[in-house]
C-alpha positions as CSV (number, residue, x, y, z in Angstrom):
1,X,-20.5,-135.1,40.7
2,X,-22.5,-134.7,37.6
3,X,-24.3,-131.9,39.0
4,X,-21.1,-130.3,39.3
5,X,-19.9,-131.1,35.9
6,X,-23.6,-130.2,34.8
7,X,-23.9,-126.6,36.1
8,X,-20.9,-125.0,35.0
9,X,-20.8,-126.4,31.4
10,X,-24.7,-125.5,31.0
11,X,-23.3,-121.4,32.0
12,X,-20.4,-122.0,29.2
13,X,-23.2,-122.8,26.6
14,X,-25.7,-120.1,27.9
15,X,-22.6,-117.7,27.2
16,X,-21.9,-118.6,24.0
17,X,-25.3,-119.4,22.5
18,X,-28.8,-118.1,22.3
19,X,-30.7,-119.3,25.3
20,X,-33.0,-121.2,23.1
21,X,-30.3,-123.3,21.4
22,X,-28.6,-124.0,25.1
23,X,-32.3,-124.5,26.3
24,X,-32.5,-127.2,23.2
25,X,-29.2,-129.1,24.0
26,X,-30.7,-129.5,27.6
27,X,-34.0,-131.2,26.1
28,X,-32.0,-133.5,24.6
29,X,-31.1,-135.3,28.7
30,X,-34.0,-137.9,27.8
31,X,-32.5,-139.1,24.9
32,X,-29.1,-139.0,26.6
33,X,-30.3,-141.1,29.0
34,X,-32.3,-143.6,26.4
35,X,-28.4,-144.5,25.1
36,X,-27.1,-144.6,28.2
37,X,-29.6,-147.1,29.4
38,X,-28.4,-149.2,26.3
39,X,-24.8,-149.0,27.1
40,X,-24.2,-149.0,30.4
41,X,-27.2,-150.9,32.0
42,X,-27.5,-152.9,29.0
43,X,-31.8,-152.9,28.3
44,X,-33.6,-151.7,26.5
45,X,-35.4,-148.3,26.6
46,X,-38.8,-147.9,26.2
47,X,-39.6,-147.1,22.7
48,X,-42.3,-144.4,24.2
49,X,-39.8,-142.5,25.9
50,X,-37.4,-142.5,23.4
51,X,-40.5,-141.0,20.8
52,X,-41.9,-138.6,23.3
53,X,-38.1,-137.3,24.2
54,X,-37.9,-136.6,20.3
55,X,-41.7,-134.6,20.5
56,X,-40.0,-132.8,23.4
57,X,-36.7,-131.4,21.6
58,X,-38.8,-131.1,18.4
59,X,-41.1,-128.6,20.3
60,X,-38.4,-126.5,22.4
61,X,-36.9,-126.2,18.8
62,X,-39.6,-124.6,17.2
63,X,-40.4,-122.3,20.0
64,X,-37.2,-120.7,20.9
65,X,-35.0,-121.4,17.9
66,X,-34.9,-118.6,14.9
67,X,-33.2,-119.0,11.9
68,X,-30.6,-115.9,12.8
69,X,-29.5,-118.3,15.9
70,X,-25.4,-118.7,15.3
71,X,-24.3,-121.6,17.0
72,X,-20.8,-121.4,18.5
73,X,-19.0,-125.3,18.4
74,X,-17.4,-124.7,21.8
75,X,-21.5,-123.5,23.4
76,X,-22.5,-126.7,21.6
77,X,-20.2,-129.3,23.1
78,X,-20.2,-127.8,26.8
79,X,-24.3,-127.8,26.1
80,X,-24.3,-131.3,25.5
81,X,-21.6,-132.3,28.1
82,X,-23.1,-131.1,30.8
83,X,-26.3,-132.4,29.8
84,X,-24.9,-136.1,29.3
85,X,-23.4,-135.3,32.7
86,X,-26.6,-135.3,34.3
87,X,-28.1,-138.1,32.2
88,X,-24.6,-140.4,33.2
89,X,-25.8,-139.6,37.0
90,X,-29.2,-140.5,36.6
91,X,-27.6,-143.8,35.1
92,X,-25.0,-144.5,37.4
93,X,-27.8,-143.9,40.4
94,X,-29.6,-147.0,39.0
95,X,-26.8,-148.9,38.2
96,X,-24.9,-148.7,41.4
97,X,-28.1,-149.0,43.6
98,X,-28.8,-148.2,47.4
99,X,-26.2,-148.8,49.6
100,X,-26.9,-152.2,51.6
101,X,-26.9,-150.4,54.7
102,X,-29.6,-148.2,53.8
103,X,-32.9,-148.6,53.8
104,X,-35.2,-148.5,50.9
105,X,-37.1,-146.0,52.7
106,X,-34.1,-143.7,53.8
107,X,-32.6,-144.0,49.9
108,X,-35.4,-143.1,48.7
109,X,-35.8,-140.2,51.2
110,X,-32.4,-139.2,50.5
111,X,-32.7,-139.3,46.8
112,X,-36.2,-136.9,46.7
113,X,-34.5,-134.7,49.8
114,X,-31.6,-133.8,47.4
115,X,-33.5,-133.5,44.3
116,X,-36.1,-131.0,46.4
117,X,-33.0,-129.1,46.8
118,X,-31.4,-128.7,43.9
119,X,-35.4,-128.1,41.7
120,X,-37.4,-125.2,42.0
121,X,-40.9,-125.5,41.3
122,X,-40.4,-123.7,38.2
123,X,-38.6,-126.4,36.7
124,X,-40.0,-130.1,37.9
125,X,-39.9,-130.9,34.1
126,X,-36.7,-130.5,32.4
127,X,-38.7,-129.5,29.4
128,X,-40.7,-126.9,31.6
129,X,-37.9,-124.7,32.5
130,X,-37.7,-123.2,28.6
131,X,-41.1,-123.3,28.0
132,X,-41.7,-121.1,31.4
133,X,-39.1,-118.9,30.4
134,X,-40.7,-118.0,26.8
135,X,-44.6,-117.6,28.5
136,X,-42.6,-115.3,31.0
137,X,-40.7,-113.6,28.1
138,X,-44.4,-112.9,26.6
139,X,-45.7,-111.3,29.8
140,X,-42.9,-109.4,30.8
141,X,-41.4,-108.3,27.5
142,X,-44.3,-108.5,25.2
143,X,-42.9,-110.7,23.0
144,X,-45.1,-112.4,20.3
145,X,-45.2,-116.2,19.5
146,X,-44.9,-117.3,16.0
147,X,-47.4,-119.7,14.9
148,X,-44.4,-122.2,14.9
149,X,-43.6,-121.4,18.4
150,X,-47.0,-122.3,19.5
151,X,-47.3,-125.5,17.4
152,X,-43.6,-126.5,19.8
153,X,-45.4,-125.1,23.0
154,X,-47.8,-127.6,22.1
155,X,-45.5,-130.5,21.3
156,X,-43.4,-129.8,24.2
157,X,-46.6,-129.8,26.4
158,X,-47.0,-132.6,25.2
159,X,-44.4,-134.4,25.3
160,X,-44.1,-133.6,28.9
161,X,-47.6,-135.3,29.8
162,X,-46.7,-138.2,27.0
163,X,-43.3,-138.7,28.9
164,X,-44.5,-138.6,32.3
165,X,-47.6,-141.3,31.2
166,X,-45.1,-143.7,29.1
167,X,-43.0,-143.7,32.7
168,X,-46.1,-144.8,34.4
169,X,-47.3,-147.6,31.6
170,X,-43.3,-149.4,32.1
171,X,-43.2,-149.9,36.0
């Protein structure tokens, strides 16, 4: 169900905004699901993902934001909807559990069978997808990054190996 909420309230905020601020909004799913943690599963997040989400948002801002980006209220609040749609599923999926019937090894095939097929390659990071999109936008198009643009390709980078590694350090 979220992925259904998700996808057509992600198209409603890549209409109305610049790609980079709907790109942006999406970044923001780690932090999303730092709260939720909090509320619904009541613990705590760990304070390295909640930092290395903020690196990550802090980079995709600075490389695909400008300062001539107009931001439309309705883009922004389907932007952030659909991505708190996603985070509530990833929360919900951990709250709720495997089924008791199922195995641990047929949930868990389940789970990484239907996340195969709804993730391209291009896009095993959430904070990949943008960041593909602006090196493909240089190749194909010629564009030029700013030197702020490459100080956030480095922070997004960054925060995508920090992120991943902070996982890791809490299991």
């Amino acid at each position: 169900m979220s992925r259904g909420c998700r996808t057509p309230l992600l198209f409603i905020a890549a209409y109305r905004l610049p790609g980079g601020v709907a790109a942006t909004l999406s970044a923001a799913q780690p932090l999303i699901v730092a709260t939720l943690i909090v509320v619904i599963l009541r613990e705590t997040p760990p304070w390295r993902l909640i930092a290395w989400g903020m690196v990550g948002v802090l980079g995709l801002g600075l490389i695909v934001l400008r300062a001539s980006a107009q931001l439309d209220a309705i883009g922004v609040v389907a932007g952030l909807a659909g991505t708190a749609s996603m985070a509530l599923g990833i929360i919900l999926a951990k709250h709720w559990g495997k089924p008791p019937e199922v195995s641990a090894l047929g949930y868990a095939g389940w789970l990484l069978t239907a996340g195969g097929l709804f993730l391209s390659p291009i896009t095993v990071l959430g904070l990949l997808s943008p960041v593909t999109a602006a090196v493909l936008g240089a190749i194909i198009l010629g564009e030029v990054f700013t030197p702020v643009q490459l100080v956030g390709f480095t922070l997004a980078l960054s925060a995508i190996v920090g992120g991943q590694m902070a996982g890791r350090q809490t299991k």
